[in-house]
C-alpha positions as semicolon CSV with decimal commas, in nm:
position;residue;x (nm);y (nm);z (nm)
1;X;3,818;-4,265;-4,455
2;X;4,149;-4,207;-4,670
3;X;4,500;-4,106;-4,565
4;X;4,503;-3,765;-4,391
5;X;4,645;-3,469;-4,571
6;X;5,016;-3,489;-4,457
7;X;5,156;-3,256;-4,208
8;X;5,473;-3,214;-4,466
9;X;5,534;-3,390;-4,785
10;X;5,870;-3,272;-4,955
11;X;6,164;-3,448;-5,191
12;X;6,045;-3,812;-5,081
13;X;5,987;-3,778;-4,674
14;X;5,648;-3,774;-4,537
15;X;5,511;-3,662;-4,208
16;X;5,131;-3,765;-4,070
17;X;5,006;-3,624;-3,768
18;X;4,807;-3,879;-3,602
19;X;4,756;-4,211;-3,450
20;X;4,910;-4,433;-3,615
21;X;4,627;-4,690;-3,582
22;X;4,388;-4,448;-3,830
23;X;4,687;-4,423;-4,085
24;X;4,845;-4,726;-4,134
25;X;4,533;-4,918;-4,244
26;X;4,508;-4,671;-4,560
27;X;4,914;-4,695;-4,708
28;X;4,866;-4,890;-4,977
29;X;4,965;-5,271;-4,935
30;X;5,329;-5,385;-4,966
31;X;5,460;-4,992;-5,005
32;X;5,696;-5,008;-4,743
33;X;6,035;-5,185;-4,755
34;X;6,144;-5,120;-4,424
35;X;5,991;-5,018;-4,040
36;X;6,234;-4,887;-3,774
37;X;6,081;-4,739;-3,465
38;X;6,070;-4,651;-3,075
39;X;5,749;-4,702;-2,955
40;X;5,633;-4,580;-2,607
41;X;5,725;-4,902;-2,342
42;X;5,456;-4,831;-2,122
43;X;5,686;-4,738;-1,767
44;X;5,564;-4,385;-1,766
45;X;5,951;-4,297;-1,767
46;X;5,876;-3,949;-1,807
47;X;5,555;-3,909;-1,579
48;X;5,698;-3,635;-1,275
49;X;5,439;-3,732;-1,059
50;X;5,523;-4,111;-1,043
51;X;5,910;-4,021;-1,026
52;X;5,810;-3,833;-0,701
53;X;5,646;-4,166;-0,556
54;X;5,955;-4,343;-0,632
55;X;6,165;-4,173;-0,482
56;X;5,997;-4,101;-0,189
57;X;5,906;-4,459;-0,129
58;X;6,240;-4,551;-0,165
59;X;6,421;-4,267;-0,051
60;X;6,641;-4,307;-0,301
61;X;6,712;-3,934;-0,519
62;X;6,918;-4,091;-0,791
63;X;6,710;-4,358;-0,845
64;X;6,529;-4,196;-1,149
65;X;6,775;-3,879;-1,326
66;X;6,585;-3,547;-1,241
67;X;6,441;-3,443;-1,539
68;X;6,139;-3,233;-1,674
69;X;5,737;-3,383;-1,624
70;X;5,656;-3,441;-2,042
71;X;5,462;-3,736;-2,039
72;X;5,443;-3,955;-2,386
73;X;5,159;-4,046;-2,507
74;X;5,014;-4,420;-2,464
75;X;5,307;-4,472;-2,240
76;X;5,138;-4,683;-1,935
77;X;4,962;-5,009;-1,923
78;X;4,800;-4,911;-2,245
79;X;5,164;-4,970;-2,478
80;X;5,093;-5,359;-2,471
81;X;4,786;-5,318;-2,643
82;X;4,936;-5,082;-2,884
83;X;5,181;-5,279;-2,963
84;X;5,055;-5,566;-3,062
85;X;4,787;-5,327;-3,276
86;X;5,039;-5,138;-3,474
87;X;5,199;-5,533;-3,589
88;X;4,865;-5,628;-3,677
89;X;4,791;-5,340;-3,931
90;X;5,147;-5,265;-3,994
91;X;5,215;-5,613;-4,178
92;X;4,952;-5,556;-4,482
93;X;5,203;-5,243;-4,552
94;X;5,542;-5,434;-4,501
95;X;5,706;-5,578;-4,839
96;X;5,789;-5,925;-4,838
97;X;6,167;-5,953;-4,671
98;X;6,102;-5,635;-4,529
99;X;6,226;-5,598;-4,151
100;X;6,059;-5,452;-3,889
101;X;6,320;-5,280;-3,616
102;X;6,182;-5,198;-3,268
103;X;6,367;-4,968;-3,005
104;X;6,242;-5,164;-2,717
105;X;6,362;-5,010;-2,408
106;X;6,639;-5,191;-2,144
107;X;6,541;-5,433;-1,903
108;X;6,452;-5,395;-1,562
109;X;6,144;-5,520;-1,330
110;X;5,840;-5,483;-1,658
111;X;6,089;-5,619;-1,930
112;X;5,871;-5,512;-2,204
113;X;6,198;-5,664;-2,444
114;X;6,081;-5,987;-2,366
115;X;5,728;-5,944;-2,411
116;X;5,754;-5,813;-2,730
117;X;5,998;-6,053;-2,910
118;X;5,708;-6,283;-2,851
119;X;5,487;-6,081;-3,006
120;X;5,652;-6,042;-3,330
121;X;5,801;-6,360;-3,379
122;X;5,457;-6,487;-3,344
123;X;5,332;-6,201;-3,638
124;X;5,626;-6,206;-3,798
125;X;5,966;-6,397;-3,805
126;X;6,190;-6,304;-3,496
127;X;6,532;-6,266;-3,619
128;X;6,778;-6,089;-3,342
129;X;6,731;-5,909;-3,033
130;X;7,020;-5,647;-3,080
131;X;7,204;-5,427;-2,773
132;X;7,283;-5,044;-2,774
133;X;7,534;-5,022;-2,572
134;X;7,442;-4,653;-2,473
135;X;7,734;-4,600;-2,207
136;X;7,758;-4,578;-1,817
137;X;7,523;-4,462;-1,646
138;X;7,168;-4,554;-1,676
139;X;6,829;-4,544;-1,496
140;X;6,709;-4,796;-1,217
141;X;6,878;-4,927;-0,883
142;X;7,155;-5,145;-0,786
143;X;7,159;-5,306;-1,143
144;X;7,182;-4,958;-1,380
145;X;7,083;-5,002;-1,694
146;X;7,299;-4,886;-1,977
147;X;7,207;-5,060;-2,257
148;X;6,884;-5,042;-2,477
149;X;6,788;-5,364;-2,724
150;X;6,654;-5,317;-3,060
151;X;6,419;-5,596;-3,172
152;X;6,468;-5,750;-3,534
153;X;6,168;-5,957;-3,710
154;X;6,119;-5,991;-4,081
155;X;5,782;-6,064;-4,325
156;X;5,826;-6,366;-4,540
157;X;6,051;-6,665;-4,561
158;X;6,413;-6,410;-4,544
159;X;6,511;-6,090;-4,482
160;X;6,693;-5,816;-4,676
161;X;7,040;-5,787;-4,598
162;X;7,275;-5,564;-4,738
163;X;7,566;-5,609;-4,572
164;X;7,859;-5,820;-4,747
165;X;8,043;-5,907;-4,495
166;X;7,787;-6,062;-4,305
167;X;7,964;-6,075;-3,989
168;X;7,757;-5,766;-3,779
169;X;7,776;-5,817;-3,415
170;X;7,441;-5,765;-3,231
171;X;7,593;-5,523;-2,992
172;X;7,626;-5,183;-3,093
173;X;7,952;-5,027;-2,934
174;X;7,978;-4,635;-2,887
175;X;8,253;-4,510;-3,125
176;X;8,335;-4,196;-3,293
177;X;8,099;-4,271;-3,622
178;X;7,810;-4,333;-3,319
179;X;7,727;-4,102;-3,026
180;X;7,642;-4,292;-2,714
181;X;7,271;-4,225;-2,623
182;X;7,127;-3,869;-2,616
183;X;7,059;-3,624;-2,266
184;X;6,717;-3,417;-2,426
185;X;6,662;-3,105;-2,356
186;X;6,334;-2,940;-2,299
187;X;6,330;-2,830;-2,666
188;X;6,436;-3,235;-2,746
189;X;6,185;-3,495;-2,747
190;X;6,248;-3,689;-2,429
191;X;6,377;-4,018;-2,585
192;X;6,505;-3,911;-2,910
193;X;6,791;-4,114;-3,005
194;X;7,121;-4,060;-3,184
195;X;7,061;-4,049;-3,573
196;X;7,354;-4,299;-3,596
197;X;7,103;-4,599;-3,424
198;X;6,842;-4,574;-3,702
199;X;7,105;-4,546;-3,995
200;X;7,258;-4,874;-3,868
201;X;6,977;-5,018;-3,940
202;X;6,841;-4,864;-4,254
203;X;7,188;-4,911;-4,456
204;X;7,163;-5,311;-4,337
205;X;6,815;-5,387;-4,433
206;X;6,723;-5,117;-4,701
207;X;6,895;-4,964;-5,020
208;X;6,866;-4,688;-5,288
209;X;6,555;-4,507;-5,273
210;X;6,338;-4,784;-5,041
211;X;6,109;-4,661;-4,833
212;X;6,103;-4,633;-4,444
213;X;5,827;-4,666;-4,197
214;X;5,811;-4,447;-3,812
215;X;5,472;-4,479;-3,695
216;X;5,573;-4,320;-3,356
217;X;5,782;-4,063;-3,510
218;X;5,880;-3,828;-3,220
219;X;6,069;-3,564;-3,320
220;X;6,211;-3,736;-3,678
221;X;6,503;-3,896;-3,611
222;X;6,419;-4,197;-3,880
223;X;6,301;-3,986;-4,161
224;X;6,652;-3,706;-4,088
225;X;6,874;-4,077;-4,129
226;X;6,663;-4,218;-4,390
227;X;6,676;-3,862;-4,558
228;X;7,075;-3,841;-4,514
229;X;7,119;-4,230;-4,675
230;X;6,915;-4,114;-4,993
231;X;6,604;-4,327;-4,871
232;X;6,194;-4,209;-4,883
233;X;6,020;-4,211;-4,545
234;X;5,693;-4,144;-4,412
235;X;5,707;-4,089;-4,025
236;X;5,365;-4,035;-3,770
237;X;5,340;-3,903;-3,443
238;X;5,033;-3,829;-3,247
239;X;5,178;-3,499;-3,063
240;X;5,196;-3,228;-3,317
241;X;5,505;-3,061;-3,153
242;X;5,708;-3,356;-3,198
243;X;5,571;-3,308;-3,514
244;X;5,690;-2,918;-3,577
245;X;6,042;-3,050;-3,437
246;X;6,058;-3,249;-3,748
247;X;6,012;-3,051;-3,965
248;X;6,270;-2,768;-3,845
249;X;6,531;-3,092;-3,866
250;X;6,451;-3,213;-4,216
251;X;6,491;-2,851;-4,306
252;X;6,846;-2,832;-4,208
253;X;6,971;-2,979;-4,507
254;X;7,189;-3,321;-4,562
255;X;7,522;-3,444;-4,440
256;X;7,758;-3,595;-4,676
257;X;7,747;-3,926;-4,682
């Protein structure tokens, strides 16, 4: 098998539409300076039917937001395995001192956060577990959660840094340069986030024309930041309306930087 012909392919940003476990293994070796991505966590989040049992076990209505039954794929007990897969085959493709950057959901009873820095710093080298401070008020019970982490690992013996100053708190604070997190709606992939989380990333551990890696794509967000800071990108996701989402954003043209 070779690489799929790609579901768009203009001025530097490339889409796939696939798994990303039959792609990644045919990008060529060491193409890719930089990964930042939000794989599914495996709670099922957006699964109606299981937000109906919990609330009427618990008998608690604002326990889980009301919100519309779009299920992600791989998103149950399955997103361990996953995981751990897409590390496995994405390192051939990472650069030396290239970072891998993993939206990793926010705590709570299945901390998947925790689970998975192990992973990587096992694969890779674990370098920061970083906090989006996303604003009051978030899912769960009792303890809400309104924060998200981002995990940080690296290929090699350092990481790319591009940052001068060198003094870049791991807690990202909403401001007016970046939105607090995003309410979808039914034409929104149900956990997009705001562009503003990948670029944070991308300018620290990337520069000029680099390229960026989303092997669970959604609906683009990466490749519309990388595309704003100048950068290549080749994004994949499995669901090919995620897919058509994507492309109606990259066509919107670019923001001044």
């Amino acid at each position: 098998m070779t690489l799929p012909t790609p579901y768009y392919d203009v001025d530097g940003i490339t889409i796939y539409h696939g798994d990303c476990r039959d792609i990644l293994p045919y990008l060529p070796e060491r193409s890719i300076d930089m990964i930042f991505t939000d794989p599914p966590y495996g709670h099922n989040n957006n699964n109606g039917d299981l937000i109906s049992k919990w609330e009427a076990v618990l008998g608690r209505g604002d326990y889980v937001p009301e919100r519309d039954n779009r299920p992600i794929a791989n998103d149950g007990v399955e997103a361990n395995e996953l995981f751990e897969h897409f590390i496995d085959i994405a390192i051939p493709v990472l650069k030396n001192e290239g970072s891998c950057c993993c939206c990793c959901g926010g705590g709570g009873p299945d901390p998947m956060f925790a689970r998975w820095s192990l992973v990587l710093d096992e694969k890779l080298n674990f370098m920061q577990m970083v906090i989006w401070d996303k604003g009051p008020m978030g899912m769960g019970w009792r303890y809400r959660r309104s924060y998200e982490t981002v995990l940080v690992a690296y290929k090699g013996k350092s990481c790319k840094w591009y940052d001068t100053s060198k003094k870049i708190e791991n807690i990202i604070r909403p401001n007016k340069y970046f939105a607090p997190k995003i309410i979808p709606s039914k034409d929104q992939h149900p956990t997009e986030k705001p562009i503003g989380l990948p670029k944070h990333f991308i300018q620290l551990h990337s520069q000029g024309e680099d390229t960026i890696l989303d092997p669970f794509m959604g609906s683009g967000t990466t490749l519309v930041a990388a595309k704003q800071l100048g950068r290549k990108a080749i994004g994949i996701e499995i669901e090919e309306k995620y897919c058509e989402i994507a492309v109606k954003r990259l066509g919107q043209g670019v923001l001044p930087l």
